[in-house]
C-alpha positions as CSV (number, residue, x, y, z in Angstrom):
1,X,0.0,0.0,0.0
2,X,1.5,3.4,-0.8
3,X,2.1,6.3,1.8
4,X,2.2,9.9,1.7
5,X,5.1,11.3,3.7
6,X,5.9,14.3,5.2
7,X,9.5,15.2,6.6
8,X,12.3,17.2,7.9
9,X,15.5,17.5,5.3
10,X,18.1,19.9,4.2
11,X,18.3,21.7,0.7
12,X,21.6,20.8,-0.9
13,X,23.1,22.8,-3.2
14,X,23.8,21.0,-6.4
15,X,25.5,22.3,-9.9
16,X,21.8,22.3,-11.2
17,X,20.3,24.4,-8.6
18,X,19.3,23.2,-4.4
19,X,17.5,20.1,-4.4
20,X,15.6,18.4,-1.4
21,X,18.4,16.0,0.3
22,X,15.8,13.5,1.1
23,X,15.3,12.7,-2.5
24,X,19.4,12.8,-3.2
25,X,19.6,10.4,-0.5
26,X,16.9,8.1,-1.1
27,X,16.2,8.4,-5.2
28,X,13.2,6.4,-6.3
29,X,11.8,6.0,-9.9
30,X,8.4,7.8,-9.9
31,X,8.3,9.4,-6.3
32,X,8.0,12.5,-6.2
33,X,9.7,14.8,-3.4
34,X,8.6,17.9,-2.6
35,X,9.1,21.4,-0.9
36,X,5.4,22.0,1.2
37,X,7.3,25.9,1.7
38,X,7.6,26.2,-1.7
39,X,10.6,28.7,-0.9
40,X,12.2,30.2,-3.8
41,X,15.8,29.7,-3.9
42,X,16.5,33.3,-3.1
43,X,14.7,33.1,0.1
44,X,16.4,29.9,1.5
45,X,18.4,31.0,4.9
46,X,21.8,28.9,5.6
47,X,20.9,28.4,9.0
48,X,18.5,26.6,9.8
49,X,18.6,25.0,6.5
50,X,15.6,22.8,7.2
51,X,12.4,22.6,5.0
52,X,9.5,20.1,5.3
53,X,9.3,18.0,2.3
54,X,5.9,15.8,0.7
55,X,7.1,12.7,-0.4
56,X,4.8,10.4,-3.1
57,X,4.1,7.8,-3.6
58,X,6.1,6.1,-0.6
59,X,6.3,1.7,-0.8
60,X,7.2,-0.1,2.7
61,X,10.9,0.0,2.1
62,X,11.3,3.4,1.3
63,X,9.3,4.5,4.4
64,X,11.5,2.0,6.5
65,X,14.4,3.9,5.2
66,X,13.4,7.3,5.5
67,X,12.4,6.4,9.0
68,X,15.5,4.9,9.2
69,X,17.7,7.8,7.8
70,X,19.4,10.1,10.6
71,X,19.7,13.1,8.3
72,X,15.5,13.0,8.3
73,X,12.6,13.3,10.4
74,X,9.6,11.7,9.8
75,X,6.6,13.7,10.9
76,X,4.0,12.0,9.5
77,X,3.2,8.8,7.5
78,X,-0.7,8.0,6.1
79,X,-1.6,5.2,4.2
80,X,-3.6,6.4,0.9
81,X,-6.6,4.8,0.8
82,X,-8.8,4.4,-2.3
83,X,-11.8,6.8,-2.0
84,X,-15.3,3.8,-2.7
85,X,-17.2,4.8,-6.0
């Protein structure tokens, strides 16, 4: 069953712009990571460099390591569950 995620990570600066560390760390073919802040670049402070992430859609093993990973908080986890017709 797929999760929705929401967590604590660091912006990294790469040569193609920042980018969400949780998704450096723990790439995925078709999840999708992203900023809840939407911050521009531009606005992003050094310290703390902290933003809260949405992460989709998230398998067991990926939740286990994201909850796993030091370098991330896991605030929340929910199960996505089929809306009935």
């Amino acid at each position: 069953m797929p999760y929705t995620v929401r967590l604590l990570t660091r912006w990294q600066a790469t040569d193609t712009g920042n980018q969400i560390e949780a998704a450096l760390l723990h790439p995925r073919s078709g999840v999708a990571y992203s900023d809840v802040t939407r911050q521009l670049d531009s606005n992003i402070v050094p310290a703390p460099n902290a933003l809260v992430a949405e992460v989709y859609p998230v398998d067991d093993s990926l939740l286990a390591a994201l909850d796993a990973d030091p370098n991330l908080i896991v605030l929340w986890s929910e199960p996505d569950v089929e809306t009935p017709k």
